[in-house]
N, C-alpha and C positions, 0 to 999 in steps of 0.2 A: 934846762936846755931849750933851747929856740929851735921848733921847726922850721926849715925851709921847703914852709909849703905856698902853692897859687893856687887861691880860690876864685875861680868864676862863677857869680853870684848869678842867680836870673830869678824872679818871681812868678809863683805857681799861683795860682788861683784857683779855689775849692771850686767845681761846678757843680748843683744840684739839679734836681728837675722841678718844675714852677708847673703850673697848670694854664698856660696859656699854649694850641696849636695853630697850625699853621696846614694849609687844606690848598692844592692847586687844582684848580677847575677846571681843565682843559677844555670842555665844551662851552663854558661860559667864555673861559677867555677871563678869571677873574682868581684872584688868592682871597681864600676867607681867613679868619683870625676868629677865633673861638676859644674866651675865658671858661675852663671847664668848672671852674669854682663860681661863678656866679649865672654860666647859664648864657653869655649875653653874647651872640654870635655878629660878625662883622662878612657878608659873602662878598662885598665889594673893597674890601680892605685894599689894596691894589688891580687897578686894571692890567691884564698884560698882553703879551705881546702873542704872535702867531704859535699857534699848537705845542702850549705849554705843557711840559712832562714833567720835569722833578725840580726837588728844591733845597738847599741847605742851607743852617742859619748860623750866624755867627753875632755876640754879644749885640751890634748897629744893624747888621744886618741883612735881609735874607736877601740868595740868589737862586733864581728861576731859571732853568735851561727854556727855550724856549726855541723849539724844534724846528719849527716851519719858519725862523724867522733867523734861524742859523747863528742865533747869540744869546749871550746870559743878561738877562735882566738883576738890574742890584737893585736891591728899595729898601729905604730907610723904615728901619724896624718901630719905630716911635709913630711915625706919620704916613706911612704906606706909599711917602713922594720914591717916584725911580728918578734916582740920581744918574745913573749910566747903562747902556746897552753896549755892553762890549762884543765885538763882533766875532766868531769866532774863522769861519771860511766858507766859499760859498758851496753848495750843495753837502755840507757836512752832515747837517741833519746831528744836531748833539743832540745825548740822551740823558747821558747823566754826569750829575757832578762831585765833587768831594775836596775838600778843603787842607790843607796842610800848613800848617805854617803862616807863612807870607803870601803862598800860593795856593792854587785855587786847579784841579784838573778835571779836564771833559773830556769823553768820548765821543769822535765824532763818528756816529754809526753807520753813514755812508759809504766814509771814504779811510775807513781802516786806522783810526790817527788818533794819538792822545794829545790833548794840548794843555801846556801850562800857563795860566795865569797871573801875571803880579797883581795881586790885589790893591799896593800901593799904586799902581800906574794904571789899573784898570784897563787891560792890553793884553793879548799874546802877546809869550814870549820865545816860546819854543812847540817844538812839536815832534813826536816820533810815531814812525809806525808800529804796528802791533796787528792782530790777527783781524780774518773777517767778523766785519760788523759790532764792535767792540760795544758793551751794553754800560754793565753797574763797576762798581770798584771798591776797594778795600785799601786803606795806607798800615802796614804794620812796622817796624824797627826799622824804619829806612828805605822799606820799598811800598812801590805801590802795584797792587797784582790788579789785575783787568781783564775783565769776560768774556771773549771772543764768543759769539752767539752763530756767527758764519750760516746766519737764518736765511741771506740770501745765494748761500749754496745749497739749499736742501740740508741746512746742519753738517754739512759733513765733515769740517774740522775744525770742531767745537775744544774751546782750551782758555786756557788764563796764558796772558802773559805778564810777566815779572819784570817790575820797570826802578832801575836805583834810581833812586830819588835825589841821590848827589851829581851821579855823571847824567842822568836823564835816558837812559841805555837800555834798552831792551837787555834781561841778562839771561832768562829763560824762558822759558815755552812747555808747558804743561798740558798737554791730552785729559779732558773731561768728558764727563757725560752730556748729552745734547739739551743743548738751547743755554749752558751759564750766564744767568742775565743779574743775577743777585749776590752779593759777596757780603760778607759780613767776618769781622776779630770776632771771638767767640772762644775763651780761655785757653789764647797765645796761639792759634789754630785759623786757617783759613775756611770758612763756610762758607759752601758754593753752592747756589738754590739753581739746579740746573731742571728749569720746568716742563724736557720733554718737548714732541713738535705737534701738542694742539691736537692727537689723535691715536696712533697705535705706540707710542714709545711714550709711558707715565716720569711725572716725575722725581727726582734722587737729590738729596742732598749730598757732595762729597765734599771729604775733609782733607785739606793741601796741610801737609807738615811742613813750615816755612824754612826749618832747617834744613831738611833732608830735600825741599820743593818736590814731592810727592805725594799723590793722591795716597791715603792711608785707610781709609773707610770709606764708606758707599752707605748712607742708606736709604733704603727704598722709602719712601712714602707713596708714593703714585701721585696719580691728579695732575693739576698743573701749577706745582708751585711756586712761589712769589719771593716777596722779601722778607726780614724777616726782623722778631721782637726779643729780645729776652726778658725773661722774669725775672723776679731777687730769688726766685726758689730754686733756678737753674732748669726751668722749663722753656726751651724756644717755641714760641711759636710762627708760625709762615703762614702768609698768606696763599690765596687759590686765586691765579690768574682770569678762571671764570666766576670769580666772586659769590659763590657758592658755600664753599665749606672752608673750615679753618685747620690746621694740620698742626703739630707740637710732636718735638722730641724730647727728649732728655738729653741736658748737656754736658752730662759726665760720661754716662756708658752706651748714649745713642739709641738707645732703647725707644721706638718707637709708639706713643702715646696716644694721638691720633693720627690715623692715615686716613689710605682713600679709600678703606673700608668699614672706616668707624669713625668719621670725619666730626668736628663739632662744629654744631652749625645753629644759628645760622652765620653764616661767615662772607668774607669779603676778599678784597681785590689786595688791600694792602694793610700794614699792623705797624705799630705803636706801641710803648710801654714807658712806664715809669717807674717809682719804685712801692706805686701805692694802685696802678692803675694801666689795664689791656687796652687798644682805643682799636676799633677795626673799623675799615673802611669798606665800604663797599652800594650797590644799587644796579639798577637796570637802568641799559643804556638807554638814553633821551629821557631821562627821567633826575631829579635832585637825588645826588647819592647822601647816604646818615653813614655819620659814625656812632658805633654802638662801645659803650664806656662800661667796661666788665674788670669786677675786683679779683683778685686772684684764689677766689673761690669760685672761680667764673659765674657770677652771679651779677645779670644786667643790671647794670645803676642807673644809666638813660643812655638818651638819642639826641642826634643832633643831626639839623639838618644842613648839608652845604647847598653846592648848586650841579651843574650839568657835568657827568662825565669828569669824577676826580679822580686823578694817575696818581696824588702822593699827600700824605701826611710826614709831619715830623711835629717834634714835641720842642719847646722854646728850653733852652738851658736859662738857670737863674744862677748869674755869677753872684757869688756871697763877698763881702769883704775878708774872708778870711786869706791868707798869704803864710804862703811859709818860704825859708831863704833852700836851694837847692843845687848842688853841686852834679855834675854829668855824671850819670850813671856807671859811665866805663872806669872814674877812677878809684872807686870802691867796688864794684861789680855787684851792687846793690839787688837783689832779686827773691821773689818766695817762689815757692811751690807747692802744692801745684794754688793756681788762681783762677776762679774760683775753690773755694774751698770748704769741707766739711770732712771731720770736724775738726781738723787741724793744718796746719800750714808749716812751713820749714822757710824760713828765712836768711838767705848767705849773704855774705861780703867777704870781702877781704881789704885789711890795711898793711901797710909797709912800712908806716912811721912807727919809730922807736919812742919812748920817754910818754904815751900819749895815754890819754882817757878817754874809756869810747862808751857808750851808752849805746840802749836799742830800745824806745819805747815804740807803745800803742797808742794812735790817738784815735777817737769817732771825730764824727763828722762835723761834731759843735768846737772841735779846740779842744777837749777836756782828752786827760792822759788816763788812760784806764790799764795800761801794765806798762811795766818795766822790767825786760826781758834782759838785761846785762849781765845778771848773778847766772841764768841758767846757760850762757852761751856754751857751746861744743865748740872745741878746738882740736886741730889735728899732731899739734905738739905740747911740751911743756913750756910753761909760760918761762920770760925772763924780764923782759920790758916792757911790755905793754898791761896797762891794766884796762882792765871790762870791770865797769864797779868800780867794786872793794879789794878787784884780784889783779897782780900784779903780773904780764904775759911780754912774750914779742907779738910782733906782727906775722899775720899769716893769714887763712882760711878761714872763717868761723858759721856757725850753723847752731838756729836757733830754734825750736818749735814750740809756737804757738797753740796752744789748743783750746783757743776759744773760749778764756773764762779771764775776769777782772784781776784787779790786785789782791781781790779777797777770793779767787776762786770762782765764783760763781760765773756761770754761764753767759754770757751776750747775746743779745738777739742776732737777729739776721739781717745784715746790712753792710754798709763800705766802712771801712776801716783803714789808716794809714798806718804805715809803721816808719820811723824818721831814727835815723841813725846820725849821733854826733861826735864830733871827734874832738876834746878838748873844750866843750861845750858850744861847739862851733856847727851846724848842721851841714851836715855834707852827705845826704840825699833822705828824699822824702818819697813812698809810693803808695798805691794806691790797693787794697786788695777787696773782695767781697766774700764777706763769709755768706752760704747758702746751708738753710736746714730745711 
């Protein structure tokens, strides 16, 4: 029997992390470039433009908010040439940026406004308002939430607002703790580093539940905290906005590891992570700030030095050739839980096609298949048309769990893992999960 089904194909690209960073110098006015495998540091790698703050990369290339000069600088990631200075508005004052798609958005923290970017036409192309003094951001399933810091009210109404990313729409407004300057995904959950006002109010991490768009947790760390890192083991760390001490939670049950009463230090202004490697940044002002490179037994491995007054690290993504073919998520409702995970995970979909053959493997991160989850699928009826395997069902619900061990049983390390569901031997979605131990 012939499905009448339509597949729209798109190709996924495996991303890893490479040990090459990237370091904005605001005081120098310069971007370093620093190979952390060989040691060999570049502080002039691009010159830029007025009172440079943050930065983000994409495979060609990185883009530099550049504050005082009210645009985004773009530079070619190979050669460090700036190809364009897109301009964002006058007195905007952008702070920071984040990438999506085709587009590219900034807050501009003067004058209360998010703008969208084409990155193919290097241009504003839209813009909407949002709260006072809008800081860092966060893109999760379609929306993008953004930090109203309203620092030039005295903090007084400090909030995220919620922006679809289809209509460009302001759609809610959220009440946070004072100063949200930092956001961060953090297993399907919004992470708000709200650092306090620099004196009698310390700072809180609070957790947005995207569904619900409600604060759901609170917790205290004190100090004044920053952005933030995660581990493979499920420890975040945050920086300390007076580049002092280092702060970490735990990312499952929020259980606070260090605060601002048992701070690990010596710490910095901003953090970095890979899946082998802490990188913290930090120094005294008018002075070359170091980043200090600590393994996840927080045990220093070395120093690097940049140059004057650095506002941001980020770590270089290494695209790999690997690709796999992947169908929209909405038309199998492809999803685990929870993700991160330890020591198990629960994997759903649902199909509707009759007469079909559906498989559910596990891949790592090299291409090789290490379980094959289709004999143990959960179903919530009995089968008649649809077979999983070797068994013969209809379409409907299904629910798998995972627990963390090969085709022979044994255990797996700790690290990313996809799981790729096929229909008819055809792949119709591939995701991404991380098991932590």
């Amino acid at each position: 029997m012939k499905r009448n089904l339509t597949f729209v194909f798109v190709v996924m690209s495996l991303s890893l992390w490479c040990a090459v960073g990237f370091v904005v110098n605001s005081g120098s006015e310069t971007l370093s470039r620093i190979d952390f495998e060989t040691g060999e540091i570049n502080n002039t790698f691009a010159v830029l433009g007025s009172m440079p703050n943050r930065i983000v990369l994409t495979q060609d290339f990185a883009y530099v908010v550049n504050s005082g000069d009210n645009s985004i600088q773009k530079i070619e990631m190979e050669t460090g040439s700036t190809v364009a200075n897109i301009f964002i508005a006058l007195s905007s004052n952008p702070y920071d940026i984040i990438i999506e798609g085709d587009f590219a958005y900034v807050t501009g923290g003067l004058i209360n406004k998010v703008y969208k970017i084409d990155l193919n036409l290097d241009e504003v192309v839209s813009c909407v308002d949002v709260g006072g003094n809008p800081a860092g951001m966060a893109v999760f399933d379609g929306r993008l939430y953004v930090g109203n810091t309203d620092y030039s009210n005295y903090y007084a109404n400090c909030s995220v607002s919620i922006i679809d990313l289809n209509t460009f729409e302001v759609t809610a407004t959220v009440p946070t703790e004072v100063n949200p300057q930092f956001l961060s995904v953090i297993n399907d959950n919004i992470h708000i580093s709200c650092g306090g006002d620099w004196g009698g109010i310390s700072g809180k991490i609070c957790i947005l539940d995207p569904i619900t768009e409600e604060i759901t947790d609170i917790i205290e760390i004190g100090g004044v905290t920053s952005n933030f890192a995660v581990a493979p083991g499920g420890i975040v760390y945050v920086g300390d906005g007076f580049g002092y001490n280092l702060f970490a939670y735990d990312a499952l049950d929020y259980s606070v590891i260090y605060g601002s009463s048992n701070p690990f230090t010596p710490g910095g202004v901003m953090v970095a992570a890979n899946d082998e490697n802490l990188f913290v940044l930090g120094g005294e002002w008018g002075q070359n700030f170091t980043i200090k490179k600590f393994d996840f037994e927080e045990n220093l491995i070395n120093e690097y030095t940049v140059a004057l007054y650095a506002t941001d690290i980020k770590l270089m993504p290494e695209f790999t050739g690997i690709t796999n073919e992947q169908l929209p998520v909405t038309n199998y409702q492809l999803t685990n839980y929870p993700n991160p995970f330890n020591p198990s995970t629960t994997i759903s979909f649902s199909v509707t096609q009759t007469s079909s053959f559906v498989t559910l493997e596990i891949y790592n991160l090299k291409g090789q298949k290490i379980k094959d989850l289709s004999p143990i699928l959960c179903h919530p009826e009995p089968f008649d048309k649809l077979r999983i395997g070797s068994v013969e069902g209809r379409g409907g619900n299904f629910n798998s769990t995972w627990n963390g061990t090969d085709q022979n049983n044994n255990p797996v390390s700790s690290g990313v893992y996809f799981y790729q569901l096929k229909i008819d031997g055809e792949v119709a979605g591939s995701h991404k999960m991380l098991m932590m131990k």
